[in-house]
Structure formats: C-alpha cells, structure tokens
N, C-alpha and C positions, 0 to 999 in steps of 0.2 A: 350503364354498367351491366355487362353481362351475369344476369343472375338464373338458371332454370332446375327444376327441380330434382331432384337426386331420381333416375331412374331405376331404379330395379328389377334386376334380372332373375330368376329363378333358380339361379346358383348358391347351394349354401355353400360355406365353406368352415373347415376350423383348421387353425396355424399355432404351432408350436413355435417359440424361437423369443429372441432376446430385443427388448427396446432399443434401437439404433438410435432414434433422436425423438426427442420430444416436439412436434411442432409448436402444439398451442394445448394450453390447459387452465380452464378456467375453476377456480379454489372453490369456487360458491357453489356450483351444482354439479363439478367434476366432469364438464364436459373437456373431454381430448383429440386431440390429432395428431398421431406419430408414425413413426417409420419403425419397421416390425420384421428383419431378420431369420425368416423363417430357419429352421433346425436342421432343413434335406439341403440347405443349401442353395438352394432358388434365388433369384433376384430382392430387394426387401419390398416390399409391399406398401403402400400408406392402409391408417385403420384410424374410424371418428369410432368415436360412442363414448361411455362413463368408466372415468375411472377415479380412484383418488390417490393422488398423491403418486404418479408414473413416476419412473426414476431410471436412465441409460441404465442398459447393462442388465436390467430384471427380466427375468422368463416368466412368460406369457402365455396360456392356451386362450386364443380368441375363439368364439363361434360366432357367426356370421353368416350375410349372406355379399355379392358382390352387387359392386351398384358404379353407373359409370358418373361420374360429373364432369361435364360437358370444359369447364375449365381446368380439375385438376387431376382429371381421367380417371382411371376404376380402384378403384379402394374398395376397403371391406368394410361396411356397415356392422359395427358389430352389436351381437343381441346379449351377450355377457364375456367377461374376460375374466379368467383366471390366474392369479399370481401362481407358476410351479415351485414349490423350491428347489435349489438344484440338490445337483445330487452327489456329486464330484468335488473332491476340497476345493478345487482351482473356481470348480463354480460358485460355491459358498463365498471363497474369496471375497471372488468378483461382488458378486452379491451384497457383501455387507461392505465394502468400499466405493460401491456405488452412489453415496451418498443417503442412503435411506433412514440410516441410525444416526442422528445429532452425536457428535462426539467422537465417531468413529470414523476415521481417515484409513489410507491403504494400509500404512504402517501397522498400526493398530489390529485393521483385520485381519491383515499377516500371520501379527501374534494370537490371534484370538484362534484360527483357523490351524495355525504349527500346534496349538496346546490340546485344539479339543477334536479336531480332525471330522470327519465324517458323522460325527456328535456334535457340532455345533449345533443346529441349529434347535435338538432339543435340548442344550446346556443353555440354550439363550429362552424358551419355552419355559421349563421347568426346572432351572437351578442357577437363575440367572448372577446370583452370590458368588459363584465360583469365576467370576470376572475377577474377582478381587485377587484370584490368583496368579495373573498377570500385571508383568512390571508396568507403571506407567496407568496403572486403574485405580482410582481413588474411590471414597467414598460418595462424591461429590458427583463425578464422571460414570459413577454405577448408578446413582437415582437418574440422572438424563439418561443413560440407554438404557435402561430397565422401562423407563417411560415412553419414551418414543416405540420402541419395541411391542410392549402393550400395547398402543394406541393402535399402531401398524398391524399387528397381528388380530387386534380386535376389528379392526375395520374391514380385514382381508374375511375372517368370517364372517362379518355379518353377509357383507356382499354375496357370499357363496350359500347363506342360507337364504335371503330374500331372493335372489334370480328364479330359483323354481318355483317361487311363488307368484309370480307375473309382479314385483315389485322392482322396478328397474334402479340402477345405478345412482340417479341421479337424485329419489329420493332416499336413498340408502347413505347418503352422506347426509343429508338432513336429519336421519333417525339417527345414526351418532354422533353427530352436534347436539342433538337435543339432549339424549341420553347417556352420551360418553361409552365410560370401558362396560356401563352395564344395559349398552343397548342392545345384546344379543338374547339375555339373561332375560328380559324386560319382553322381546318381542317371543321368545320362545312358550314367555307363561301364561301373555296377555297380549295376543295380536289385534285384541281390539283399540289397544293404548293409541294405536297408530292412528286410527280416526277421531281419539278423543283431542290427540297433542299434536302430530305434527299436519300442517297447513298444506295440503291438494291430495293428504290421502280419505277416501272417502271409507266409508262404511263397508261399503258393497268391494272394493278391492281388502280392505282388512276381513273381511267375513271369507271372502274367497283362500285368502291364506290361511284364514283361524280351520277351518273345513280341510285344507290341504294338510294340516297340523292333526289332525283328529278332534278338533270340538264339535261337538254335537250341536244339530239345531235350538237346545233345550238346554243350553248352559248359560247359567248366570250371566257369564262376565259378555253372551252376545245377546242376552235382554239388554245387560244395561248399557253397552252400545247402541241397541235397538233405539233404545226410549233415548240418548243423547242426538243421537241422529235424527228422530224425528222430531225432536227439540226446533234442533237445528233448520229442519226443513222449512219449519213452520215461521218461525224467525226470521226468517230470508223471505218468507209471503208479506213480514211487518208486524206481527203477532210479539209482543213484549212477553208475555207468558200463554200457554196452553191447560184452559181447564182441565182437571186432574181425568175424569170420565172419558172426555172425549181423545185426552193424550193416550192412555190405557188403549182406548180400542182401535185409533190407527194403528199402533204401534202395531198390537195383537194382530188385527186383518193384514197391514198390508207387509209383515213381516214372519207372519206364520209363529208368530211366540205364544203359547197358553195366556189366558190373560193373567192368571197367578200369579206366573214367572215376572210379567211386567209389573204385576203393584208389587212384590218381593222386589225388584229393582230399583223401585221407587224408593223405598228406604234405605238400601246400600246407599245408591247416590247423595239420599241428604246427607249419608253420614259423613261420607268424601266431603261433602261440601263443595259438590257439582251442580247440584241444585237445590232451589229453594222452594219450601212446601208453605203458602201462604194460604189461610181465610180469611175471606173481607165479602161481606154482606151477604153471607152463606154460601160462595161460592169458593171451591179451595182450587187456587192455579197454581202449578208449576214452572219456574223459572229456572233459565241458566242462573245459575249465582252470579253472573257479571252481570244483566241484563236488571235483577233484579235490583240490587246496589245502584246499579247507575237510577232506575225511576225514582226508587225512594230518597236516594240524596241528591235529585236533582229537584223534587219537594221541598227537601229540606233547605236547601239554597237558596229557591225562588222564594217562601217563605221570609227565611233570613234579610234576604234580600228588601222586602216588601216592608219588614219591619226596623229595617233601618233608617236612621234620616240620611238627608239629602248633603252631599258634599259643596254642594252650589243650591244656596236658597233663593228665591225672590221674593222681597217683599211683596211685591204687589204686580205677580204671574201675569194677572189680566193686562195691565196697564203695560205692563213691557213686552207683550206679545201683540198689542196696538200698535205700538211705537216701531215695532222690526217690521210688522206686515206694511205699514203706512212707508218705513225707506226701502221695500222690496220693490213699491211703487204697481201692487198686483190687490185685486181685492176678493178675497176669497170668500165662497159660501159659509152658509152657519157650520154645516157640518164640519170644513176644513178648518174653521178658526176652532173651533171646540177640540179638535186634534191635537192643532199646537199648544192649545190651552194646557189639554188634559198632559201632553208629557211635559208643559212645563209646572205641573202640580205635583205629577206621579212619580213616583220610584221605576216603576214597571206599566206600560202599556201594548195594547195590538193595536196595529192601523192595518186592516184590512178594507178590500176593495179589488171591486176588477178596474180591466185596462180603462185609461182615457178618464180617469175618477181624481185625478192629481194627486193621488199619491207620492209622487217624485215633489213636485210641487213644497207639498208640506212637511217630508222630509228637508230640503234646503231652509224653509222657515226655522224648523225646532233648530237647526244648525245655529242660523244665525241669532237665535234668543240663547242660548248658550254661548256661544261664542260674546255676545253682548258682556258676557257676564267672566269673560276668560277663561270658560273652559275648558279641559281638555277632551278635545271630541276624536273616537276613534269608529271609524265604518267599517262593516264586515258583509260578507255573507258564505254559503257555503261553497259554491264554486268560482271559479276563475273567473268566467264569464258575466257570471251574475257580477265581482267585482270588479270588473274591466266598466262592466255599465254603469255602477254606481259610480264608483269614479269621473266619468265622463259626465254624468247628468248632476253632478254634486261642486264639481272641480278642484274636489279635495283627495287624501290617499284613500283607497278602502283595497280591503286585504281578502283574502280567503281566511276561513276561523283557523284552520290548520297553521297559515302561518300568522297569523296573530298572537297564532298562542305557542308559538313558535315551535312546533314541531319540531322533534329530533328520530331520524331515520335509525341514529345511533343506539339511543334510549329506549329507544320504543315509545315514545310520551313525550308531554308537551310540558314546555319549560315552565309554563306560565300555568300557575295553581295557587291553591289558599294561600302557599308560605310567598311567592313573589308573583301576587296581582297584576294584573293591567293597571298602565295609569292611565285613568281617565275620570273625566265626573259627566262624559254622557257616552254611550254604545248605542248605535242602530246597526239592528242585523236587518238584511234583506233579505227576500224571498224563504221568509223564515219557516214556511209552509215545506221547505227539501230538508228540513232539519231533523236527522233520528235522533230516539232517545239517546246514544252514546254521545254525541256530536255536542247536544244540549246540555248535558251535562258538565263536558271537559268545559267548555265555556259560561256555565254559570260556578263554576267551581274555583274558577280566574275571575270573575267580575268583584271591583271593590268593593264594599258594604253601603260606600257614598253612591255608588254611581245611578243614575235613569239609565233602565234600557228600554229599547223601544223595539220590540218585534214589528218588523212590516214585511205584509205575503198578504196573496190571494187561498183565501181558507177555502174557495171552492173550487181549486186545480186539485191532483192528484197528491195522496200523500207519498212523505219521503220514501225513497225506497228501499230506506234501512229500514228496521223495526220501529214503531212507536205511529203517532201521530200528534206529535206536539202541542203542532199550533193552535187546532184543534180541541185539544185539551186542556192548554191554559184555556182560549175562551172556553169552554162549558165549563169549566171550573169555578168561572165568577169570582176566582179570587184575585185579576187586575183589571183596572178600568178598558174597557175595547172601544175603539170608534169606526164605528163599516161606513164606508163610503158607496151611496149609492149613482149618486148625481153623475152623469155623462154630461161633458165643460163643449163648447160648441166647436171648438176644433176640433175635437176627437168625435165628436158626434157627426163629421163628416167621412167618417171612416167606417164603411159597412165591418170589414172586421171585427171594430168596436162598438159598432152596436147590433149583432148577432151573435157576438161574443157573450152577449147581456139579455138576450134575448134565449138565447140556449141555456144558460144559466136560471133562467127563469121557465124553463121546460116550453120553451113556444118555437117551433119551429119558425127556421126565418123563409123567406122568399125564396126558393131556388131560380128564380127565371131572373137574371142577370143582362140588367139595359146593354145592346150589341151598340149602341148610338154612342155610348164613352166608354172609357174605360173605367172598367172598376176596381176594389182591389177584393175581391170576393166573388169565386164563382163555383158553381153548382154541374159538374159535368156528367150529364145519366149511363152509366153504361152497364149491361145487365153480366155480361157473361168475364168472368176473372179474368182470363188470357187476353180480352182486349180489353181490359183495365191494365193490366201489367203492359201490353203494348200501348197507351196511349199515356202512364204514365214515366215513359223511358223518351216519347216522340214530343212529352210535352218540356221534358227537362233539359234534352239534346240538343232541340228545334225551336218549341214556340214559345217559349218563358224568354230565353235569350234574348232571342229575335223584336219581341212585340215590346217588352219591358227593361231589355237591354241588361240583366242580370246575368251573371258566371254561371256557367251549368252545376258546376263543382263548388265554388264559396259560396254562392249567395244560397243557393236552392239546397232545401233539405226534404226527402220524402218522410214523413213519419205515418210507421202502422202499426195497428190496435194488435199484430200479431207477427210471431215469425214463421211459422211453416204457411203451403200454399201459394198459390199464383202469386198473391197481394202480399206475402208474408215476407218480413225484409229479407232472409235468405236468397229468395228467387228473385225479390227486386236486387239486391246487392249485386247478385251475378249478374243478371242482365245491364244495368246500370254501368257496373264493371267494364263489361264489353265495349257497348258506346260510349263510356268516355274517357277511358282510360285504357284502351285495346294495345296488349305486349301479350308476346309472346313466354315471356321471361319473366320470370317467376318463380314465388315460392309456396309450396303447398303444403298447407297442414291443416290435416281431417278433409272437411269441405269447405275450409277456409281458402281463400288464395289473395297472395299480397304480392302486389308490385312498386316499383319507384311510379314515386307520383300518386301512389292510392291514397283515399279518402278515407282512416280509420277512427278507431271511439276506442276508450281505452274501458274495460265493462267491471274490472273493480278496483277499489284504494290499493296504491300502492305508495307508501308513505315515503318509499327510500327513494321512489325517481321521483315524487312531491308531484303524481300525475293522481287523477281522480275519478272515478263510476261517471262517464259520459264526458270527459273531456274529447274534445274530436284536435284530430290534426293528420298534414300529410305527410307520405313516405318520402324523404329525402336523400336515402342513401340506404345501399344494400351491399355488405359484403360477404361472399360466401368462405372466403379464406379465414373468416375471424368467426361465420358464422353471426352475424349483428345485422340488424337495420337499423336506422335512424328514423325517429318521427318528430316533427316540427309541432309543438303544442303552443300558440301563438308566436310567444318571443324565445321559448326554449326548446334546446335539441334533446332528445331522450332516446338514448338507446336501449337495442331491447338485444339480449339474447334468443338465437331460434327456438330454445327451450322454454323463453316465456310466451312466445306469441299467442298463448292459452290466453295472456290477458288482454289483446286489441282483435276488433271486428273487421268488416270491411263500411264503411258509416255512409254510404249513399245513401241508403233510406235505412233508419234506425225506429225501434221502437219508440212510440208518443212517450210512454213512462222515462223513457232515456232522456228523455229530451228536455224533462223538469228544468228549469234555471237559468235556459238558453232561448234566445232569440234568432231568429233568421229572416232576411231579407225577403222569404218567401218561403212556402212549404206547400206541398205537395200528398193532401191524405185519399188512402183508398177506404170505401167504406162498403162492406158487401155484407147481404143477410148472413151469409155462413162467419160471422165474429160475431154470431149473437152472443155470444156467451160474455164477451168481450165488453158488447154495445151500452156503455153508460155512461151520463151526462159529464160527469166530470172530466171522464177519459177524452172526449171529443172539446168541452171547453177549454182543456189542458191544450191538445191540439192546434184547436186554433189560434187559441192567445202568444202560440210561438211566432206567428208571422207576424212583421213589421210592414210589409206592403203588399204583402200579395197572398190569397189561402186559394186554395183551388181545392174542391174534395170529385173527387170520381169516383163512380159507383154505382150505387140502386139508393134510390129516394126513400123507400122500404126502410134499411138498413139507416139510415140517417134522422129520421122519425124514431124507429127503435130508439136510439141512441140517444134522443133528446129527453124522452117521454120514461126513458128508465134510469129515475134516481135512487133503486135500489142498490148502496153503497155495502161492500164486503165489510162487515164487523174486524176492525182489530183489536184483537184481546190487549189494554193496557188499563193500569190502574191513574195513571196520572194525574188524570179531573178528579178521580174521588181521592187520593191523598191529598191533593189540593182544596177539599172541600165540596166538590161538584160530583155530579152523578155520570154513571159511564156512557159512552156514546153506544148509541143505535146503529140498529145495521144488520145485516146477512150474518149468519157464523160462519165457522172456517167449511 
C-alpha cells in the first residue's frame, strides 16, 4: 500500500468558507477530514487537523500551512480552526439547521431565525428562555438545546483559548471531556490542573500556558505542580515514595522554585489529598496518594492472606508430594523437592532461581499435588509472552493478570476484587520479579483468602518497570517462606548461556574466547570503536546469524541495549536495522520515529482499551493513510492505532535490555561499550543475557563488560514494602 509522508511546503495559508462535506472524523481525539468551500469563491479545498464535532454548512477560519500527499494531493494541514458565526439571517439559518443543535431541524430554525433575526445568536447565548416564545418549544425541547448549545459553545471556547497556547485541538477535547461546561473556567484559574488530570499534558506544556496567562514563576498553584511533576518523575525511575528533603530540593534546583514555596506546597497538597506525608523509622516520604494506598493495602492483603487457612488441606503434604514426584516419573534434588513441599504447606511462597535451575520443572509438580487434591488451579503472569510460555511449558491455560482479573477498557478497573474473587485454591504467577506495586496489588486484592500463591521470578534480573520492587521485597520481608534454587541440572549445564548467566550473577566474568572448532551458543565479539559495532551489529543480524544458525533476521533476532542515544543506542541501531531489513520508500514519519508495512514495533506503555502492554512487540500489517490508521499484529491479535497515537509504539529491532523484561528470544544481540558506564551493572547485563534461548552474542570492549560484571552497585528504590511487611528496607544507591 502506497503510504509516504505528508510533505510540507512553506506555504501558509488561512480560508474563510463553509464545510462542504465531512470526510472522516474521529469522536475520541477530534481528528478530521473535510472539504472546505472557500468564501472568494475558489475551487473547495480538502483540510485534516482537530476539530470537534464538524457539521455541513458551519463557517470556518482555518489557518494552516499546504502539504501535498502523494495519494490524495494538497490539502491544508491545519494548525487551528475557527468556528465564524455567521452573520447574515439566511446564514444563522443555515447554521442552526445544520444539524449542530439536538432538536433543532430546518423548520424550527426558520422560526427561531423569523422571531429573533440578526439577534439570534446572542438570544441563544444569553437569554436562551425566550425559545419558549416560539410555537412548537416546550419545556422539555428548551433543556436539550439549551444544553447542546452550551456544550457546543463551551467547547468552541475553549478551543479558541488553548490554540495560542501551543495546546492543540486534539487534547482540547480531552480537557472538556474531563471537565465538561467548566473546562474553560478551570483552565483559565489553574492551567496547572492540566498536568495534574488530563493524560499526555505534561508539566512543562501547562507551565508554558500558565506563563502565557500571566502567572508568575513563584506562584503557588506552579510549586505545587512543580512538586507533583517531580513526583511523578521519580515514579516512572520505580521510586514508590520520594524522601521529603530530597523531593524539596530537586524540585527547588531543577525547577527554579524557592525551597519555601516548595515545603508551603507540600501542605496544600496533603490537604487535596494528592499526596501523602508519611514517617516510618525516622524518615518522612512523600507519596502520590494512589501509590501510597496501593503499598500499604497490598500489606495488608498479603498479610490477610498469610493468616488465613488453606482452602485445600493435606494431611500429610510430605507423603503426597512423594507419591506425585514418584508418577511424574523425574527425581528431583533436595532443594526442588523442599519447593513443592514448602507451597504444598504454605499460603504464600517465592521460588526463585536463575535459568536451567528447573524452576519450570517444579512449577508442573506443585500443579499436580494440587490437582491431586481437585483443585482449582489458575496461572498467570504479567505479560503475554511470559504467558504464552507458561502455557506451553505447563500445558494448561495461563493468562496475563490484566485479563485474569478481567479488565475493563470501559470501567477503568478490573472486574475481579474483594466483592467477586478468583476461584481458585492455588495461583502461580510467573516472572513475578516485572510486577509493580499497582499490578500487585489489583491481584492480591482478587486472591480468595483460601488460596496458595506462589510467586516464581528471578530476584536477580532487573526490577519491574513500574514503580516498586516487589519480589524483592516480599523476600527481605521474611514474612513468606522463599526457596532459591541454585543447582544447574546437567542439561542445562550444557548451555554456556546458562552457565555464564550464573557465573555473571555471581560477579565472575566468563571466558570471552569462544571454541571456533563447534558451535557455541555464546560469544564474545571485541570491537573497540562504536560505528563498527553498529556496523557489525546490522552485518551480524542481516547476514551471519541467519546464515550459520538458520534464524529470521526480524522474529527470531532481538538486539537489546543498556541505552538509547549514540552509535549502539537503539535509536541509531533501529534506523540502521530499519534500512537493512525492512528498506521502503514509503512511509510514515513522526518526530524521528518512522514506521512502515512490515516494521518491527514494541508498544512503550499500558494501554488497557487495545488490551496491548509496556514491551509487547509486533509487526506492521496494514497502513491506511485515508482513515489515517495502521494496523499492528501483537501475536494472534490485530490492533489499530490512530496516526495521533503513534506516541505509544517504537521501531523494536533493537530495543532497550529494561524493555525486554519477560520476554525470550531465539537469539539476542548486545552492544556493550565503556561510554554506558553509567549504565554498566550486573543485573542489567544478567537480564540481558537470560533473554536468549540459543544464541547471545555481546560486541564491544572486554573493558565495558568486566565493568558490567564486577558493578553490583544497585540504584536504591524508595519503597516501604519489606518494612510494612515486617522486614527492613533494601540497600542500594539513592535517587
């Protein structure tokens, strides 16, 4: 399909004139496409951009500039549009019979237009009662166009006050959805609201309108925007709360606020009940109020949890965890039989371990001592992938938690909570180590009071990269029994992956000189200077991965790097990557993004209503520029995106290691160079490698890789978890 990107010419332009036809208009973010009637009389024009609620026959000032599109030739790009009112009865007519007033037909605007003449439209404004004057107006028929009218009139302002403010159209329908007839009222008092409520306005665009408004650097209402935003920032690092000291004075430096101003903030906010001002062991943090509710009542759960009895008892645990491993027909070590032991004793357990340690193994086991018993077993974990695999290695259903707990796009929320539990009498989550605190909690807030659960993840990959560190913090909590697998089983021990995997874990760098006499599946490629890393990591995925090892350049091979900007940084490898293997001409381009049919994308955060996920990958299967949509393939489902969203997919040939949490790949691909030192630590790189299934290749400097081994100095995340739990906080770097 011919798809290439809207060219722009240096031409602005602005048009006067009346909507001829509506092409295409989308409700949800008020993207349009219509034919536009110019006022001198000219040919009609086409015109994309934001509007709400277009309607035949309404007069329009567009400003704009011209742009040709290669399929449906030059149209005007517009940068804002203006509703005129007319001005002329015959125009007003037209106007209100155009369908824009619920209730109001030709007829009707007829009479409205004969009674009140070249005064309609502020009889409709300000004295909208005198409808009642007219035959054929009831009460009933006065509150519907009194109300549509409002709506219509409120939304025509707002739009015409957020434009000069670099706030476009498109969230200007968002701001009054959110806030309705007193969105204008609400953004004129407190343009900071915009960054506290509605979703993709940030900080720094509401501050630039607040300043366009006249508020001063040193106003209240932009400390305590300040301090929410830097909340916020910190949160998105995985920080659950921000000590009150250290919040104060980023705010302060990197936002130019007095620090005064900022602790005066700090008390407005609790009062809102925006955040929350807690001390625990002499230290006082600050929390979002959401973040802060989710820790503590996800305590209180696991607790509850912990002290409930068992909905499935055994009498005698030992004896029937004997009798399943003996018809599993496998004999497993101490540590692995004390596993199934312990979750057939416990309410709550951790099975942690690295790869090739059979974890999978004694998952299937606890399955079947359960099932022994009838009962009901449900699998989870947090991404697709991760349950596409359990699935496969189980041969039972397992879900993503989202739809376990059955999400609604609609609701906002998951069907499944205290009042209508999961049934089950066992839960094993997987890869429980990608689980934030929000995540954790919707799902221990669904678990029955009867049920075992069983957390299983590897506690020494990277934490989730929501906020919290969970898994983490149950074990240092001490308050459920944990069993670490350390033992590598001797089929897996033939796999340098997995035991350099175990070996990095254990800070010992492995062997980089890789036998040329076999093949291996682990090798060590030296290369000192970035651009011929970047070139030998495009020559190794185009060319000799395929070739030697017979793997998909695009499915099987994944590059993952410890960074995004620089030679090695996935930006430059995605574009280069792009080229070789996916080379069109045709195309769509947004920022320094570019997306073709057939690209290789990652979607970078939750989106609940297309039920896609932070690192699900899939390819582009369809582009239409007439509707404005692509299509992306996420295993077995198709998900469309609007052009306005493509903020949320990348291009995913080589994706960040952090992204890649939960997922496995045929092979991977890492660059490792002394300039990521900042980067360079143990887990980041164990994370890395434990993605590949057969193949890890790292190219680089030996330097940079050493680094990386020998630096288990982990970033501090600020949570209380382990100590509501009873445990002490985790160690580590601060923010």
């Amino acid at each position: 399909m011919a798809d290439l990107p809207l060219q722009a010419d240096t031409e602005t332009v602005e048009i006067t004139g009346s909507v001829e036809r509506v092409v295409f208009h989308n409700e949800e973010n008020g993207y349009t496409v219509l034919r536009l009637q110019p006022d001198n009389g000219k040919d009609a024009v086409s015109a994309v951009g934001h509007m709400v609620n277009p309607q035949v026959g309404v007069q329009v000032r567009v400003t704009g500039r011209w742009v040709n599109n290669p399929r449906f030739g030059r149209q005007v790009q517009m940068d804002a549009c203006e509703e005129v009112m007319p001005a002329t009865t015959e125009g007003i007519r037209l106007y209100l019979a155009s369908g824009l007033i619920k209730g109001v037909r030709e007829s009707l605007a007829t009479k409205i237009v004969h009674k009140f003449g070249e005064d309609t439209i502020r009889v409709l404004d300000e004295e909208p009662d005198r409808l009642l004057e007219i035959s054929g107006v009831g009460r009933k028929s006065l509150a519907r166009i009194k109300e549509t009218w409002a709506a219509h009139r409120g939304m025509r302002d707002l739009m015409l006050f957020l434009q000069p403010h670099g706030i476009t159209a498109s969230y200007a329908v968002r701001i009054y959805r959110h806030y309705g007839g007193q969105a204008l009222e609400i953004v004129r008092e407190n343009p900071y609201r915009l960054a506290m409520d509605i979703r993709g306005i940030g900080f720094m665009t509401a501050d630039a309108a607040a300043a366009k408004l006249g508020f001063d650097e040193e106003h209240p209402l932009r400390a305590q925007a300040g301090v929410l935003y830097m909340l916020r920032r910190l949160t998105d690092d995985g920080h659950v709360y921000v000590p009150r000291d250290k919040l104060i004075t980023l705010t302060s430096d990197q936002l130019n606020i007095p620090l005064a101003l900022v602790e005066d903030s700090l008390d407005a906010l609790e009062q809102e009940e925006r955040i929350v001002v807690e001390e625990m062991d002499g230290e006082i943090g600050i929390f979002l109020t959401r973040f802060h509710h989710c820790e503590s009542k996800t305590a209180f759960y696991l607790q509850r949890l912990l002290h409930s009895p068992k909905s499935v008892r055994f009498p005698d645990p030992d004896g029937l965890v004997e009798e399943v491993v003996g018809k599993l027909d496998l004999t497993l070590a101490p540590e692995q039989l004390e596993a199934v032991r312990t979750a057939a004793r416990s309410k709550v357990m951790v099975l942690t371990g690295g790869p090739g340690t059979g974890k999978t193994t004694i998952i299937n086991a606890i399955i079947r001592v359960f099932s022994e018993a009838r009962g009901k077993i449900l699998l989870a974990a947090p991404t697709g992938r991760a349950a596409k695999r359990m699935a496969e290695t189980s041969g039972r259903e397992a879900r993503t938690i989202h739809r376990l707990l059955e999400y609604s796009p609609k609701e906002d929320g998951f069907a499944r909570n205290e009042d209508n539990p999961l049934a089950c009498s066992l839960l094993v989550v997987d890869e429980a180590s990608m689980m934030d605190t929000l995540l954790l909690y919707h799902l221990l807030k669904a678990v029955p009071l009867g049920a075992t659960v069983v957390f299983v993840g590897d506690v020494h990959q990277l934490p989730s990269v929501g906020p919290g560190n969970v898994l983490k913090d149950i074990i240092n909590s001490g308050a459920v029994p944990v069993v670490e697998l350390t033992e590598i089983f001797r089929q897996s021990a033939e796999s340098e992956i997995i035991c350099n995997a175990h070996l990095i874990n254990r800070g010992e760098v492995p062997a980089l000189e890789s036998s040329r006499e076999r093949l291996s599946d682990f090798y060590f490629i030296r290369r000192n200077d970035p651009e011929r890393v970047a070139d030998l990591i495009v020559d190794l995925v185009k060319n000799h991965i395929p070739r030697r090892f017979h793997l998909d350049s695009v499915n099987d091979i994944q590059v993952l790097t410890p960074m995004h900007k620089g030679a090695v940084g996935s930006a430059n490898l995605n574009q280069r990557l792009q080229q070789a293997l996916n080379p069109q001409k045709q195309h769509v381009q947004r920022g320094d993004r570019c997306f073709s049919l057939n690209d290789k994308v990652m979607q970078i955060r939750n989106n609940y209503d297309k039920d896609v996920f932070n690192g699900d990958i899939g390819r582009i299967i369809l582009l239409d520029t007439r509707e404005r949509t692509l299509t992306v393939r996420f295993d077995e489902r198709n998900v469309p995106y609007d052009f306005d969203e493509l903020d949320e997919i990348v291009p995913a040939y080589a994706i960040s290691i952090h992204k890649s949490q939960g997922s496995e790949y045929p092979a991977v691909v890492i660059p490792l160079m002394v300039q990521h030192y900042m980067l360079l630590q143990r887990n980041l790189i164990y994370t890395g490698v434990t993605r590949g299934k057969k193949l890890v290749i790292l190219v680089g400097e030996a330097k940079a890789f050493h680094m990386a081994v020998k630096n288990n100095r982990m970033h501090k995340r600020h949570t209380r978890l382990a100590r509501r739990l009873g445990g002490t906080a985790v160690s580590g770097e601060d923010i």
